[in-house]
Each structure stands twice: as structure tokens, then as C-alpha cells.
Residue frames as qw, qx, qy, qz and C-alpha x, y, z in Angstrom:
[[0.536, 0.452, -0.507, 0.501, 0.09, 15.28, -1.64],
 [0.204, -0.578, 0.383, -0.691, -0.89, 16.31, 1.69],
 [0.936, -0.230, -0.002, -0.268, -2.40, 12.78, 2.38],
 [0.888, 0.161, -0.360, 0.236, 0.56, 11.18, 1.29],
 [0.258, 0.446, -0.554, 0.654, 2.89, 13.45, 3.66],
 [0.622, -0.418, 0.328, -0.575, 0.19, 12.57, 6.64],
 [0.990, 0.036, -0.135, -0.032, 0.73, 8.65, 5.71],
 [0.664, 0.262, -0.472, 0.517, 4.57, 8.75, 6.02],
 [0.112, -0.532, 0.461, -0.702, 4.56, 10.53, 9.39],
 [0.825, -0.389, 0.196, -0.360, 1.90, 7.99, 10.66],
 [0.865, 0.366, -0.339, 0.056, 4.54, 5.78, 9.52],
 [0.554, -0.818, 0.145, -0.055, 6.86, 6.75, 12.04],
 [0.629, -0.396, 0.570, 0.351, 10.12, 4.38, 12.27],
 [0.717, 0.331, 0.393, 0.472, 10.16, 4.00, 8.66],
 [0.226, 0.933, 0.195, 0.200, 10.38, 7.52, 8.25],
 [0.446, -0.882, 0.156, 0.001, 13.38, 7.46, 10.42],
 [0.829, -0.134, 0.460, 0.289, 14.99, 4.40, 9.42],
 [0.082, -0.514, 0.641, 0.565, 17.94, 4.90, 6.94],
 [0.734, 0.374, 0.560, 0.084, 16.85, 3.22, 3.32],
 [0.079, 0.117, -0.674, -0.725, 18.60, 3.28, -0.64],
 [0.674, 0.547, -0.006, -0.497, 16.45, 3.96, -3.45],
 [0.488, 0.012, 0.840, 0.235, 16.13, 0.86, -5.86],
 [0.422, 0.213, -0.526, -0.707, 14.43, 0.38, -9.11],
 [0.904, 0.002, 0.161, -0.397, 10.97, -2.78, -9.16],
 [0.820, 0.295, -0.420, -0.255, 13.45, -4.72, -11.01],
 [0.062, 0.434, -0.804, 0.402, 15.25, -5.82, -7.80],
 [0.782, 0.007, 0.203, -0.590, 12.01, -7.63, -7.14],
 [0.818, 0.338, -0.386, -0.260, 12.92, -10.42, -9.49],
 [0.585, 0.125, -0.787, 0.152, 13.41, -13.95, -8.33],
 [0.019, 0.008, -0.762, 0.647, 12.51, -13.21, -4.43],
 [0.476, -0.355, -0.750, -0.291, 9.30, -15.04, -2.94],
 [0.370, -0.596, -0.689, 0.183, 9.24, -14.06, 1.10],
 [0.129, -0.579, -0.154, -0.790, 7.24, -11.31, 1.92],
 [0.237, -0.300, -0.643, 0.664, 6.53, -9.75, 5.27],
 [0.016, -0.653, -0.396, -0.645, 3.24, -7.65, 4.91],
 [0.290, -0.314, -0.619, 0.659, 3.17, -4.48, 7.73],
 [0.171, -0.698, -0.249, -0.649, 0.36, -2.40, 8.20],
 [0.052, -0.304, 0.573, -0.759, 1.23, -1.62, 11.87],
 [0.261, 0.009, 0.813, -0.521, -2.01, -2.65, 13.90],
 [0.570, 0.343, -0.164, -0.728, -4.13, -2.81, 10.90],
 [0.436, -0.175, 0.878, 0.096, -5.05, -6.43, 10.66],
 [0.619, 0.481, 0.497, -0.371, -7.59, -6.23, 8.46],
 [0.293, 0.845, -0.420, -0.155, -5.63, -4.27, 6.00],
 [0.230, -0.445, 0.828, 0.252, -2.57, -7.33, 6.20],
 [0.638, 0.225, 0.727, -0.118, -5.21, -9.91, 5.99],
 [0.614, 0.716, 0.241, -0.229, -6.28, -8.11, 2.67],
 [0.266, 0.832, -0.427, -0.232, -3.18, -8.02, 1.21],
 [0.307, -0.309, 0.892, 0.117, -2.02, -11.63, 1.98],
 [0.632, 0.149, 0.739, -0.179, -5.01, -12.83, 0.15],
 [0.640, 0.733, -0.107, -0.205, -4.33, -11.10, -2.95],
 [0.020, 0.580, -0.815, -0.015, -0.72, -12.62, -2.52],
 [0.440, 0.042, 0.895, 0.056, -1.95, -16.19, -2.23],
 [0.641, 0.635, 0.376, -0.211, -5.02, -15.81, -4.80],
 [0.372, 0.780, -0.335, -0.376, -2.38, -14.80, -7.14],
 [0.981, 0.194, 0.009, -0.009, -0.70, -18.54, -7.30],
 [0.541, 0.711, -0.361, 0.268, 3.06, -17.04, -7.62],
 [0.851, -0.084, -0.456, 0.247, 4.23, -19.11, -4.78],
 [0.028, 0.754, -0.279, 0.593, 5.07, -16.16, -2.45],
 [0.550, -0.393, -0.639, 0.367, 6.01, -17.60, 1.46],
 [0.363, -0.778, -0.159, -0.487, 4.15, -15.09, 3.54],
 [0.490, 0.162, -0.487, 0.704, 6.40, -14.20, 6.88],
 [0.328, -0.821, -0.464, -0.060, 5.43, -13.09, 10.08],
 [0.275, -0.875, -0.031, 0.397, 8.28, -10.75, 10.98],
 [0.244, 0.952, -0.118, -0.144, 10.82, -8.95, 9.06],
 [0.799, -0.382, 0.459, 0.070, 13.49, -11.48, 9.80],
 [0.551, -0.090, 0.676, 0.481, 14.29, -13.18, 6.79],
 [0.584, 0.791, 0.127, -0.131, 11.90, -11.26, 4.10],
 [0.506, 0.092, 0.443, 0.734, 13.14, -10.33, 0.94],
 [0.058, -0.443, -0.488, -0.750, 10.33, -8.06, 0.33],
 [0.005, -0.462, -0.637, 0.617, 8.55, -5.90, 3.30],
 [0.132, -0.733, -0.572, -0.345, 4.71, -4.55, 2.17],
 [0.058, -0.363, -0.549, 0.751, 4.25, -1.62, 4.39],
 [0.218, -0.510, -0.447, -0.702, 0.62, 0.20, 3.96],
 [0.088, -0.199, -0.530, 0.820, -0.77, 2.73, 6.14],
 [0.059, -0.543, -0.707, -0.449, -4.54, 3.28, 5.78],
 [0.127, -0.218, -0.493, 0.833, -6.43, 6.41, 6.43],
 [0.102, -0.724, -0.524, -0.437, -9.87, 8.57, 5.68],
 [0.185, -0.376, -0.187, 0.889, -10.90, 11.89, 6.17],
 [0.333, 0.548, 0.754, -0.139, -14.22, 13.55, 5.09],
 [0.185, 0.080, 0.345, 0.917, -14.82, 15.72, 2.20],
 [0.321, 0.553, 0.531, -0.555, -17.72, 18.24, 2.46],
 [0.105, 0.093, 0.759, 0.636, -19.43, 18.48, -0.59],
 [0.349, 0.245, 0.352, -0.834, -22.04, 20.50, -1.57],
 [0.233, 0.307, 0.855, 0.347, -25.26, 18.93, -3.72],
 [0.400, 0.017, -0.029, -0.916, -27.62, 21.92, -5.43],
 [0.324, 0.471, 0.778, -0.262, -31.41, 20.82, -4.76],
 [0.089, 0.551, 0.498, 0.664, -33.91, 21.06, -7.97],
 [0.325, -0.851, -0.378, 0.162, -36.24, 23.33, -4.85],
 [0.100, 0.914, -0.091, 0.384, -33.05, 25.44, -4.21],
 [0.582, -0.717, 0.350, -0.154, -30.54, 25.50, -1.95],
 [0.505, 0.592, -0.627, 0.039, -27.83, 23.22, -1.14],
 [0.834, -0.535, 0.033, -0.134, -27.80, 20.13, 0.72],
 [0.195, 0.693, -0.683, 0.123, -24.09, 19.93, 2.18],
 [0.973, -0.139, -0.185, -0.018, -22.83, 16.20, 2.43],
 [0.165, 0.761, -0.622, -0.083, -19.58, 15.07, 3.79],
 [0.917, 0.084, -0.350, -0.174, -18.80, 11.59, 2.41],
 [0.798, -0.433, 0.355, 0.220, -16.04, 9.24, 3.66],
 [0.396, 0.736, -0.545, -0.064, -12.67, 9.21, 1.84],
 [0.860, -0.414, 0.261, 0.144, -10.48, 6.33, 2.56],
 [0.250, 0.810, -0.526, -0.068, -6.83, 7.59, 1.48],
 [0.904, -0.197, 0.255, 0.282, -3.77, 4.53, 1.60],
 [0.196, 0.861, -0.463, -0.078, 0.08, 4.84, 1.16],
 [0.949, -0.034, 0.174, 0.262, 2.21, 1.85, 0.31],
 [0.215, 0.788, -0.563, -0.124, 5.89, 1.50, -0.14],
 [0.994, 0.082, -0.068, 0.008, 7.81, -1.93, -1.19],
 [0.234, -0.821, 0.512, -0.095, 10.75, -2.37, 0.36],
 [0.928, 0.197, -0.316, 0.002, 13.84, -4.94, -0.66],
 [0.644, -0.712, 0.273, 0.061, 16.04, -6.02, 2.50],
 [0.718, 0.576, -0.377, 0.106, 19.49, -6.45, 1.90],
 [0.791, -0.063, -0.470, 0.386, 22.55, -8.05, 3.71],
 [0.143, 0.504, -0.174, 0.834, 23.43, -4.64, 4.65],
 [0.186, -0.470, -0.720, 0.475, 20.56, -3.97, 6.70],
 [0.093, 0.266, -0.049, -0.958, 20.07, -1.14, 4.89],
 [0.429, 0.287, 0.821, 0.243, 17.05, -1.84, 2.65],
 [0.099, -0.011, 0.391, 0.915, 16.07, -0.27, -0.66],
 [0.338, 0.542, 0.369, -0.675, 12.85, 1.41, -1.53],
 [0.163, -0.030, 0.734, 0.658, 11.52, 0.17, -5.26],
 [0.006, 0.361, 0.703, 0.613, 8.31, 1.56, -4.92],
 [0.056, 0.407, 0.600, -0.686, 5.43, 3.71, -3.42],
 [0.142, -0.475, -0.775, -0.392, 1.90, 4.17, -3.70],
 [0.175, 0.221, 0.452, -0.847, -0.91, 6.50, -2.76],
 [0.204, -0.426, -0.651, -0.594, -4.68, 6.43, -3.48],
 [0.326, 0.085, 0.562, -0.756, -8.25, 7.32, -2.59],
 [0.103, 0.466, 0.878, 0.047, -11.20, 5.87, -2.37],
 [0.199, 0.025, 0.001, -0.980, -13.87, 8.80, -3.41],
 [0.676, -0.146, -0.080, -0.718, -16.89, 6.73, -4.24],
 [0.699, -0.216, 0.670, -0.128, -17.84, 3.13, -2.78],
 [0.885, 0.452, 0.008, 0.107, -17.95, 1.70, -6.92],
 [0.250, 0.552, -0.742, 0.287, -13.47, 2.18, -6.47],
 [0.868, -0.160, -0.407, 0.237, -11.69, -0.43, -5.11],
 [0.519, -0.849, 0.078, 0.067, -10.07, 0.35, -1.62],
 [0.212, 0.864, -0.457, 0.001, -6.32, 1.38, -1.83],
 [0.580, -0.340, 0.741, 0.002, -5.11, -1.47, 0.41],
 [0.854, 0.339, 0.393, -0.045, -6.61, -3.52, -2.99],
 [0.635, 0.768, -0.005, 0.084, -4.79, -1.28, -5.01],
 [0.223, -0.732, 0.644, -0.016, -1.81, -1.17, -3.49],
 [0.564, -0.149, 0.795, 0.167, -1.07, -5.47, -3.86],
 [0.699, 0.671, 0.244, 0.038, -2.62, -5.11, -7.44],
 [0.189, 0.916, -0.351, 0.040, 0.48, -2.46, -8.17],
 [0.422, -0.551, 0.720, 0.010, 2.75, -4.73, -6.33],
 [0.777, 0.100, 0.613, 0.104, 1.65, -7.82, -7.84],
 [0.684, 0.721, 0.113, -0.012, 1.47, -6.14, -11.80],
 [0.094, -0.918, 0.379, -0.070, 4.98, -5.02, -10.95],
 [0.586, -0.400, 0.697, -0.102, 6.36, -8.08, -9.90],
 [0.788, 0.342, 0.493, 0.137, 5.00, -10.07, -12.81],
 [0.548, 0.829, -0.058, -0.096, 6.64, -7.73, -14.91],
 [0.010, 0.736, -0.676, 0.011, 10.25, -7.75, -13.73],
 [0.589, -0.257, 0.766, -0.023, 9.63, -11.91, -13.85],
 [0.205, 0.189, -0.823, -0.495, 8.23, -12.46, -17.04],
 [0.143, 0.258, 0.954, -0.052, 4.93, -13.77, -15.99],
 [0.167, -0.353, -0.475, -0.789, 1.59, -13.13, -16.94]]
């Protein structure tokens, strides 16, 4: 929990910004998507290509303008020490990499106000997991195909 409250502060403006609570099924029927990960290009890039590789005809947006749907994911890591007993004795103390991520799916509305229908946290603990940014557009995408009916 304590990642997930360090992810919404790095978040800044969204944390500020007025937003209604929604429900995924407000998802249904809308196609452009604005993906922000603040300066994190790698991190967008990886999320637009699970949006095209999926085929579901999304139009990919470069600002917030007209979306219907805003991606926001904030990636972070932070090292866990970890001790490893030795058959000899002792303890050899390691501290791996974590990579933590927080997503939230926002639907824009005439209002300007726009609704929150979802939000995500993970970590990454060993390098055989997939990286949150992955899991984050998986959730989005399994989500999405549900409230449309697709497979």
C-alpha cells in the first residue's frame, strides 16, 4: 500500500484534479485513447503496442484533447534487502531490484470532470514476472473486452 500511496503523489496533478468514480462498464463502445506516463516514454511506447497488437481498432491520441479513455501509469522500483543463508554459514545479504507500477483508467466526459473506472498496482519481484506497465494494458485490455463482448 505504501507503493501505491508513493505512485499517486508522483502523480501530482491527477492527484489534485477533481474526478467521479465510474464503474469499467463505461468503457464500452469508446476507441480513442490517450496513454500518459508523464516522461516515461518507454513505458507509453509499451503500452501502445499492447493496444495495437490487440487488433480492437483503438485510435491512439497524442494529447488529452479528444480521448475518451486516458491510460495514466507511473512506474517505479525500490530495492529489497534480502537475506540468502549460505550451506558454509552465514548470510549473504542481497538487495534485488523491485519494479513497482500504478495505473488508473480514466473516462473523459463533456463535463470536464472525468470518471475513474479503474486502478492498478503491481510488482515485479523476480525477472520470470511480467513488468507492471505489461500488466497494467493486459487489465485494461481483459476489462475492456469484457464490457464489449469480445473475446
Amino acid at each position: 500500500m505504501q507503493i501505491l500511496l508513493c505512485l499517486f503523489l508522483a502523480f501530482g496533478s491527477f492527484t489534485t484534479q477533481e474526478f467521479a468514480y465510474g464503474k469499467p462498464e463505461e468503457l464500452k463502445g469508446l476507441k480513442k485513447v490517450f496513454v500518459d506516463t508523464d516522461t516515461d516514454i518507454k513505458n507509453r511506447e509499451r503500452i501502445q503496442k499492447i493496444l495495437i497488437d490487440s487488433k480492437l481498432g483503438f485510435e491512439l491520441l497524442d494529447s488529452e484533447e479528444d480521448a475518451q479513455i486516458i491510460l495514466m501509469f507511473k512506474a517505479g522500483a525500490y530495492n529489497r534487502t534480502v537475506g540468502i543463508p549460505q550451506p558454509s554459514g552465514g548470510t549473504l545479504i542481497a538487495q534485488p531490484k523491485i519494479l513497482t507500477g500504478a495505473g488508473f483508467v480514466l473516462v473523459t466526459q463533456s463535463s470536464g470532470k472525468p470518471k475513474l473506472v479503474m486502478s492498478f498496482e503491481d510488482e515485479q519481484g523476480t525477472s520470470f514476472e511480467k513488468k507492471p506497465v505489461t500488466n497494467f494494458a493486459k487489465d485494461f485490455l481483459k476489462a475492456y473486452k469484457r464490457v464489449n463482448g469480445l473475446k
